[in-house]
C-alpha positions in Angstrom: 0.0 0.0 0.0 2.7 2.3 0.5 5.3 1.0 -1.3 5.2 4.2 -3.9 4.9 6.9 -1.0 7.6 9.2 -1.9 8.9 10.8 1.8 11.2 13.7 -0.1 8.1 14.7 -1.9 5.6 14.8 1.3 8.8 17.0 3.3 8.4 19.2 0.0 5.0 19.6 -0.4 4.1 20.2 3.4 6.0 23.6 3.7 4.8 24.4 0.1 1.3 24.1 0.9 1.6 26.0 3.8 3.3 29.1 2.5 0.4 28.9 0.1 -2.2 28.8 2.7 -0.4 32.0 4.2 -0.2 33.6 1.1 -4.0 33.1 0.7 -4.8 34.0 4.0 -2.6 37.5 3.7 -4.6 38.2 0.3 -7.9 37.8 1.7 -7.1 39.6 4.9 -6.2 42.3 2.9 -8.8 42.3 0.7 -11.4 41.9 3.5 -10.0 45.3 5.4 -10.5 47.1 2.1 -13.9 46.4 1.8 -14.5 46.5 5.6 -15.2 42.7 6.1 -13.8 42.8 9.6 -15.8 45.0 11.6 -17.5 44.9 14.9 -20.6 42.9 13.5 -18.1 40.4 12.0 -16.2 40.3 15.4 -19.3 39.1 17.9 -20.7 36.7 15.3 -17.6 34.9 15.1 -17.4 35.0 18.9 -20.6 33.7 19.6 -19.7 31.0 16.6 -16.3 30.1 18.8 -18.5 30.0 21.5 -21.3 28.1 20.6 -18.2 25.9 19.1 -16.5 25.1 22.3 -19.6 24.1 24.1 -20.4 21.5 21.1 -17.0 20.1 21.8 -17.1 20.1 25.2 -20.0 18.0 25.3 -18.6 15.8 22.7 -15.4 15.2 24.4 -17.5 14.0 27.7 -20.1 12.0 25.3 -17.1 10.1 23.6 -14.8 9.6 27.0 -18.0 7.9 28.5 -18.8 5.7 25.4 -15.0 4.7 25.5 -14.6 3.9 29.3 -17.8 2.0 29.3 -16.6 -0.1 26.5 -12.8 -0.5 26.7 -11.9 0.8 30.1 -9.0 2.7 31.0 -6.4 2.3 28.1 -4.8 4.4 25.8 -7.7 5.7 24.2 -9.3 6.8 27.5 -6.0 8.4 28.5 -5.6 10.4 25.0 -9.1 11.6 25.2 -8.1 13.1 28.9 -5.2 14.6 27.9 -7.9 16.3 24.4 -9.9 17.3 28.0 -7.1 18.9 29.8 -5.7 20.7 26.7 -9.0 21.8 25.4 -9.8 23.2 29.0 -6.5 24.2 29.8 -7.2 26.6 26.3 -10.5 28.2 27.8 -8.7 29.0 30.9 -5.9 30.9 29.6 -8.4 32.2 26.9 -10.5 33.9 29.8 -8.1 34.8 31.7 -6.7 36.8 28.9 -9.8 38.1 27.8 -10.4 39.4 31.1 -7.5 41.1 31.2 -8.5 43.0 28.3 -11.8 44.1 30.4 
């Protein structure tokens, strides 16, 4: 199955593609502040998305570490999905704790 994966290609293409998604990304952030995309509007509907966002995987992560304890017990699974737990909660302290220093 992978007998024709090329490793010097993938270690070329990786960086490639992401210079081009940055180049992209620049162009349409420019693009966007000359015609005003990113305005207050845009801001708190993308932070009520992010929002609405983390809750969904929130519950997700707890629906998922349930389903696999039940079923396999504490393995490596359960112990990777505790570590998704602690990052992805770790990443909504430090984001409110920074946000409220902006307050």
């Amino acid at each position: 199955m992978y007998e024709k994966f090329d490793l010097f290609t993938f270690l070329i293409g990786l960086p490639l593609a992401i210079v081009i998604i940055g180049i992209v990304f620049l162009i349409n952030r420019k693009i966007g502040k000359k015609k005003r995309w990113f305005d207050e509007r845009y801001n708190r509907i993308h932070e009520k998305a992010r929002s609405y966002s983390w809750i969904a995987t929130t519950i997700a992560i707890l629906v998922v570490w349930m389903i696999v304890i039940i079923m396999e017990g504490p393995g490596l699974t359960f112990f990777l999905l505790t570590g998704l737990w602690v990052v992805h909660m770790l990443s909504y302290t430090i984001g409110a704790f920074v946000a409220n220093q902006d307050n």
